[in-house]
C-alpha positions as CSV (number, residue, x, y, z in Angstrom):
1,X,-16.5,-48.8,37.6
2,X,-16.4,-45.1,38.3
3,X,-14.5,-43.6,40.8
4,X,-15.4,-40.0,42.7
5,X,-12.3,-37.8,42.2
6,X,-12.7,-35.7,45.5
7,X,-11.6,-32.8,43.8
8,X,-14.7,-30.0,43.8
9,X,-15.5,-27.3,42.0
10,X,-15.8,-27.0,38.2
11,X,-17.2,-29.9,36.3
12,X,-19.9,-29.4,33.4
13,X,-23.1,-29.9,32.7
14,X,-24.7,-31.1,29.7
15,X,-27.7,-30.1,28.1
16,X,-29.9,-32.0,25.6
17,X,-33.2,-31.7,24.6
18,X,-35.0,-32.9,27.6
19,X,-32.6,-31.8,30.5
20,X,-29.2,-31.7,31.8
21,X,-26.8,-33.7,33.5
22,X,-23.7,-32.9,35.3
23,X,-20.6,-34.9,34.7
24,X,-16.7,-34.3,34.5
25,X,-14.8,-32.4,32.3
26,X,-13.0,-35.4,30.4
27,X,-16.4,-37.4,30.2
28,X,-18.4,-34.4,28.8
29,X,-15.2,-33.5,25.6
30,X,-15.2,-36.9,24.9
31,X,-19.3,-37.0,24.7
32,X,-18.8,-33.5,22.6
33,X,-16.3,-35.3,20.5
34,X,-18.1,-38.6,19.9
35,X,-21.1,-36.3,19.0
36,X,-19.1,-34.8,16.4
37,X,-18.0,-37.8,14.9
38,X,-21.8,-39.2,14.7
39,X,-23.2,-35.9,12.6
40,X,-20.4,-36.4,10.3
41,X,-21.5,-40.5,9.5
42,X,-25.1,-39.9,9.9
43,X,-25.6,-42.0,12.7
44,X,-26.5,-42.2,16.0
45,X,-24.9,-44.5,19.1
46,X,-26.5,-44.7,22.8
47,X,-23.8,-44.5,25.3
48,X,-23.8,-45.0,29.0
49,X,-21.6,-42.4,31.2
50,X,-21.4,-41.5,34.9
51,X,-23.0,-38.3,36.4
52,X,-22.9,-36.5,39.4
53,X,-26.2,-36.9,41.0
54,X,-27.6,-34.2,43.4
55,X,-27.0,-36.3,46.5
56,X,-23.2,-36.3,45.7
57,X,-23.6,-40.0,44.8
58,X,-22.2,-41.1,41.3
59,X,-24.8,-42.3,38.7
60,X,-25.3,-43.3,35.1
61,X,-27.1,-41.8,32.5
62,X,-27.4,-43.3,29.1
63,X,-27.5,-40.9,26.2
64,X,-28.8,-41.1,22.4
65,X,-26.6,-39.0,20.5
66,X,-26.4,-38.4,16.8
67,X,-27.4,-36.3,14.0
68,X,-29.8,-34.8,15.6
69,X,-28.7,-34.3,18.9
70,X,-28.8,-30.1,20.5
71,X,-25.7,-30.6,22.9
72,X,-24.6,-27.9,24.9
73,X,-22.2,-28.2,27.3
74,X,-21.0,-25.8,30.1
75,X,-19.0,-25.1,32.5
76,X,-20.9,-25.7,36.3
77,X,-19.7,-24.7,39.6
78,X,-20.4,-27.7,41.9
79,X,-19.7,-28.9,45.2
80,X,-20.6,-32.3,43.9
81,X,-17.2,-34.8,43.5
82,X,-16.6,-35.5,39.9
83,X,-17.5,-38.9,38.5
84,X,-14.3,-39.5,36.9
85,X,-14.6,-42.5,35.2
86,X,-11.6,-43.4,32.8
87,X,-13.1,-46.6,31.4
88,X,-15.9,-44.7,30.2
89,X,-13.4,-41.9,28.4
90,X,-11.7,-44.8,26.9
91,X,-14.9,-46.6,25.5
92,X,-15.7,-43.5,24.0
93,X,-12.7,-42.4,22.5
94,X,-12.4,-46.1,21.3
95,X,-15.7,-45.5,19.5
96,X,-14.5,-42.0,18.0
97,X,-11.5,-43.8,16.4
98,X,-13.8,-46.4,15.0
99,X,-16.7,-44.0,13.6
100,X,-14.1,-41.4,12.8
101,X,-12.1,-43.8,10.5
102,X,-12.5,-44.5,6.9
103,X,-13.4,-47.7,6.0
104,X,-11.5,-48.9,2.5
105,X,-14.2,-50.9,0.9
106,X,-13.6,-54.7,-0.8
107,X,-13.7,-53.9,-4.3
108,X,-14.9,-57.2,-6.9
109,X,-12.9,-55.5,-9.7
110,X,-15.8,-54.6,-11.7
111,X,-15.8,-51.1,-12.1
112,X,-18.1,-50.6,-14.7
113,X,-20.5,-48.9,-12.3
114,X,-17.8,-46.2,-11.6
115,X,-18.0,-42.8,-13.5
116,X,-14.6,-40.6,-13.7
117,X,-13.9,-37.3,-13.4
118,X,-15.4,-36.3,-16.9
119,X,-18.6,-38.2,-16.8
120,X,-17.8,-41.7,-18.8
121,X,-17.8,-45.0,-17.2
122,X,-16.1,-48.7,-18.4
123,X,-20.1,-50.0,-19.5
124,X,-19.7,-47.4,-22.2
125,X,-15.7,-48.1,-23.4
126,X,-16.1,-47.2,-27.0
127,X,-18.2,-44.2,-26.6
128,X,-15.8,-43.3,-23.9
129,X,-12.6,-43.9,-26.3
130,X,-14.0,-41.6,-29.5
131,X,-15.2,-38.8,-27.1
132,X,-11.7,-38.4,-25.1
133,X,-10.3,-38.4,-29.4
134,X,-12.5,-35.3,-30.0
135,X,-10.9,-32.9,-27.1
């Protein structure tokens, strides 16, 4: 559940492609970050984060980001209380680690599909065996 840190002032405000929100300063690196992280796996993720709302009251907004996703994000004078929300910086920092790790995948031991540096692959062994004879 978010809480309202009472602490004024600077926060930032994040624009996308059909408008802005305003939000807190850990909320809106860790969007930035997670954004990152997407582009690079060509994916996308909808997340759900708090937002100071013009009445001073703390909302939600939920937020497809990915690929393709314009994010800008700047700093914003405000009088508004920040909607610091540290379970929603730890969801998405736990989804950064998971889409920011490599994955080792399972291997069946058939490599035959696998071509090495110089081009050759295990389907075509003798070839493979008399052209690495002529270098």
């Amino acid at each position: 559940m978010a809480s309202v840190r009472r602490d004024t002032g600077l926060m930032k405000r994040i624009f996308y492609s059909s408008g802005s929100v305003v939000t807190g300063d850990r909320i809106a690196e860790a969007i930035i970050h997670y954004a990152e992280v997407l582009a690079l796996r060509d994916t996308s993720d909808t997340i759900d984060v708090p937002i100071a709302l013009e009445s001073g009251r703390v909302g939600r907004a939920q937020l497809l980001i990915g690929p393709a996703s314009e994010l800008a994000v700047v700093p914003e004078e405000s009088d508004l209380a920040d909607p610091d929300d540290s379970e929603s910086v730890a969801e998405l920092q736990r989804r950064i680690i998971l889409h920011g790790s490599t994955r080792p995948q399972a291997s069946n031991g058939d490599t035959t599909d696998y071509v090495d540096a110089n081009g050759y692959n295990d389907a075509s062994e003798g070839l493979n065996d008399s052209r690495r004879n002529d270098r």
